[in-house]
N, C-alpha and C positions, 0 to 999 in steps of 0.2 A: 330269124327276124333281124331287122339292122339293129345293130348298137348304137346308142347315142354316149356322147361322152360330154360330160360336165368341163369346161373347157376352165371355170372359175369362179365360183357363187360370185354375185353382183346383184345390186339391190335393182329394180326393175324401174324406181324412180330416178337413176343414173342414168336410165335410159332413155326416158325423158327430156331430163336436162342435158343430155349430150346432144340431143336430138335438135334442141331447142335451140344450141350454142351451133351449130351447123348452119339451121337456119337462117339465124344471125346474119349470118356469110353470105348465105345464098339468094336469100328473098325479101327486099329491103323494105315491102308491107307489114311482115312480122311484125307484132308488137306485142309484148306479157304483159301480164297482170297479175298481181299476186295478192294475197290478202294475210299479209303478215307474214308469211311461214318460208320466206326463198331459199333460205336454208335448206328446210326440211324437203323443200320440190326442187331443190336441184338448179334451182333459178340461176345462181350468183356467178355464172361464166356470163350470161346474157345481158344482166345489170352491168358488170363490168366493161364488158366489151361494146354496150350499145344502152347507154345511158338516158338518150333522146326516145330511147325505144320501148322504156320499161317504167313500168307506173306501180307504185308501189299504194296500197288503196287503204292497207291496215283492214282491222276485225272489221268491215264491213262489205261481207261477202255477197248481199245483193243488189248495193251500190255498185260493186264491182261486175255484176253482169248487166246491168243497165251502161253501163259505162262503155263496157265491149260490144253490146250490141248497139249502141250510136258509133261506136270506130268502124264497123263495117259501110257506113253509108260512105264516109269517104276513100274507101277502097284499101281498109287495113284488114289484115288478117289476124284477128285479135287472138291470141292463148291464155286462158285465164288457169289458174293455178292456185290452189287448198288443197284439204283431205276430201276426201269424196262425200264425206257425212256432210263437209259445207257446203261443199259444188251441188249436192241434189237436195236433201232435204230439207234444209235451211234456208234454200233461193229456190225453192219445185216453179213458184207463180213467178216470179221472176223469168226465168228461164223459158216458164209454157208462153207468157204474155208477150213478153219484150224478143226471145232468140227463137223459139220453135211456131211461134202462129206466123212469124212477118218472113220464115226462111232464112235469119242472120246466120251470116258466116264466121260464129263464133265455135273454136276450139275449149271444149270443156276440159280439163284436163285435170284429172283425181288422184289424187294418192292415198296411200293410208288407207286402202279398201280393207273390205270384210275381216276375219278374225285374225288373219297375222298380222294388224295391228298393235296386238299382243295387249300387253299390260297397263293398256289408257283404257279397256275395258270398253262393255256394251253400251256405252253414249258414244263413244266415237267409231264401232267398230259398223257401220253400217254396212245389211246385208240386204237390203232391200233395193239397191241404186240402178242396178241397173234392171229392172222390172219398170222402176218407176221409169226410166230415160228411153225405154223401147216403147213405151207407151206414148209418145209425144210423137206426132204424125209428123213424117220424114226428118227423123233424129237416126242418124247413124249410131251405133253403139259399136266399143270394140275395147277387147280383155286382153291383154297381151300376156306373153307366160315367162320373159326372161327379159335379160337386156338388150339383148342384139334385135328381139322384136322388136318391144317399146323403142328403142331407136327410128328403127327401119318404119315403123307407124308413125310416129311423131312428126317425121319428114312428109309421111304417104301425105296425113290428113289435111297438110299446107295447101296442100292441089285440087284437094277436096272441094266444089261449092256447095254448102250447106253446110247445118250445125252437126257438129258430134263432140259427143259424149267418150270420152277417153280414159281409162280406169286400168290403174295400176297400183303397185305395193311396197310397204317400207321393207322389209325386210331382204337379208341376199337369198338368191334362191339359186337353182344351177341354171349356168349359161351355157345352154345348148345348141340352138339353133344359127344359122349359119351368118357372121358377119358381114357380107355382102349379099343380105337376100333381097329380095325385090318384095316387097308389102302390098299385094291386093284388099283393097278392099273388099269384104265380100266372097273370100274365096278362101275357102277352107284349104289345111294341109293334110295331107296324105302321107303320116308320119310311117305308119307299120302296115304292111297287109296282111290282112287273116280272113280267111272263113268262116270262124264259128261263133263270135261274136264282136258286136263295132262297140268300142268306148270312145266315146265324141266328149272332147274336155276342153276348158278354156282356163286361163290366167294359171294361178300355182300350181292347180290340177295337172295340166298336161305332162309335165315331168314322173309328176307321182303315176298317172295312166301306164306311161310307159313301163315301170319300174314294175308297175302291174301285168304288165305286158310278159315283163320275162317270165314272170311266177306263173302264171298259168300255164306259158309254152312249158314249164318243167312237167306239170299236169295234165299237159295232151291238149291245150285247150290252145288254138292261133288267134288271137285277138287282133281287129284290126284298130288301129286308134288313127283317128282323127283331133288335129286341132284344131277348135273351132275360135280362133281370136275376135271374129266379127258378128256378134250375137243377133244385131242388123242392120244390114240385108242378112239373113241367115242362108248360108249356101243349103238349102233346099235338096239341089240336084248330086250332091255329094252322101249326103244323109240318104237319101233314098238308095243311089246305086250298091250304098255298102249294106242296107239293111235286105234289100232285096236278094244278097248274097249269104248273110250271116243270120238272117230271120231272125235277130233280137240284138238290144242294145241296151249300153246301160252311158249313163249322161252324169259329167263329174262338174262341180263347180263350187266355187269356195263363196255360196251365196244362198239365200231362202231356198229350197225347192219351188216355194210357190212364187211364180213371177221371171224365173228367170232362163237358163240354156235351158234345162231341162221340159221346162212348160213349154215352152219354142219346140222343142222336137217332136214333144207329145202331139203339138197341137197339128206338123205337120205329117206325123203318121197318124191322127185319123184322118186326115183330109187325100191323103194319097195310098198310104200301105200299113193301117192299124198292123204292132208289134209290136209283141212284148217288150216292156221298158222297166226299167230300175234304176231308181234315182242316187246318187251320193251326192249330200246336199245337207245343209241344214235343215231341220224338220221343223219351221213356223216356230223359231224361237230366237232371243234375241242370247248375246254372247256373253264373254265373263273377262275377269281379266286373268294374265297367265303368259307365259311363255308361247311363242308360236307354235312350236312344236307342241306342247302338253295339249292345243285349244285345236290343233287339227286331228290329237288324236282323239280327243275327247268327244268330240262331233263329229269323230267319222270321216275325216277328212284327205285321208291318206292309201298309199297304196294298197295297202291291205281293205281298208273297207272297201275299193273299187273292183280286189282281187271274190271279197265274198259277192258283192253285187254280181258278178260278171257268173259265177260259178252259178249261184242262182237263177238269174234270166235266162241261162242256158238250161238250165234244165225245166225249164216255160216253154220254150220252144217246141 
């Protein structure tokens, strides 16, 4: 299988904010918005450098998407920026009424997703966001898994027209993926090939997948993994080719089970190639506080539970 190499943990919302400060440079509609926190989202190269461009709105985070979606009528490309618990559940009618009914080309953009959020605990650690943000008719979603993605998406989504939903994380995690990649939307990676079983993973999973990846080749088992960073449009035709080869899968995500990658893949092998599936996920419960590490192993959230999932579904098959 190929080797990936951790090139230097980096927090995934550097990736963001480099991404942001690029734009800056590049695309002079760019505009941010932030709700108190530019610090914490990586903001403060783009406040710096582009002061006309950056609206600072404070604790009123669905002011602040009413606000971006009026800058899109004059042809701005607004980035609005919080933790993801305020970007979705705190502004849901905001966002369904004002950005996803009328098609604004507003950039959602979230940090501080799901349980490695670590120690601000289960009010801030939401795992539900992006369930809720696939549910908004023609809202893109997309989970990045390191830096060098969140970069390389931050820029893609500029080009983007329409809303999405962008969700990434405090913490460093490894920086794997290739610093000059090109960012499809929509279109899955084809990290390892295997035959004998697909793990399709997105955000901090994907590394842990891999990691999973080598331990079962020690056990005879070829795993193929897929990164799935674009939850929707969900590449469909990737899922299916690998499952038609491996006849079982198992779906990794550092979010509910109910609502999210995994309900997405279920939903499209029954509609095309019913097969066996096994979830690594949270099981419909809300989180704690804790160390990142202690809260991904505690839920399951790591190589090893991908490794026992995967040894499982394969013996379903």
């Amino acid at each position: 299988m190929k080797k990936y190499t951790n090139t230097g943990s980096k927090d995934t919302r550097s990736g963001f904010g480099d991404g942001l400060t690029q734009l800056g440079k590049t695309n002079p509609n760019v505009v941010a918005l932030c709700a108190d926190l530019t610090g914490s989202l990586k903001m403060g190269d783009f406040q710096k450098n582009h002061p006309e461009r950056f609206f600072q709105i404070g604790i009123a985070e669905a002011n602040m998407m009413g606000i971006a979606a009026g800058m899109t009528i004059g042809g701005k490309i607004p980035f609005t920026g919080t933790f993801a618990n305020f970007s979705t559940g705190r502004v849901y009618d905001q966002i369904r009424q004002s950005i996803a009914y009328s098609g604004k080309n507003v950039k959602i953009c979230a940090s501080h997703a799901g349980l490695t959020l670590g120690e601000d605990g289960a009010t801030h650690q939401i795992l539900e966001d992006l369930g809720m943000m696939k549910m908004l008719p023609g809202m893109t979603v997309i989970n990045t898994c390191d830096y060098n993605q969140t970069k390389a998406a931050t820029i893609a989504i500029a080009e983007h027209v329409g809303p999405v939903y962008l969700r990434f994380g405090r913490p460093k995690v490894p920086n794997f993926t290739p610093e000059d990649q090109v960012f499809e939307i929509g279109k899955a990676n084809i990290l390892n090939p295997g035959n004998d079983v697909t793990i399709v993973a997105t955000g901090h999973l994907v590394w842990e997948a891999l990691q999973a990846a080598e331990q079962l080749e020690e056990k005879g088992i070829k795993a193929e993994v897929i990164d799935i960073h674009t939850i929707k449009p969900l590449d469909e035709e990737a899922i299916l080719k690998s499952v038609r080869k491996t006849k079982c899968i198992v779906t990794a995500e550092e979010h509910n089970f109910l609502g999210g990658l995994g309900e997405s893949v279920a939903r499209t092998l029954a509609q095309h190639y019913p097969t066996p599936q096994e979830f690594v996920a949270t099981m419909d419960t809300f989180g704690e506080s804790g160390t990142p590490e202690q809260l991904m192993e505690k839920y399951g959230l790591n190589a090893e539970a991908i490794v026992k999932a995967s040894e499982k579904v394969f013996k379903r098959k």
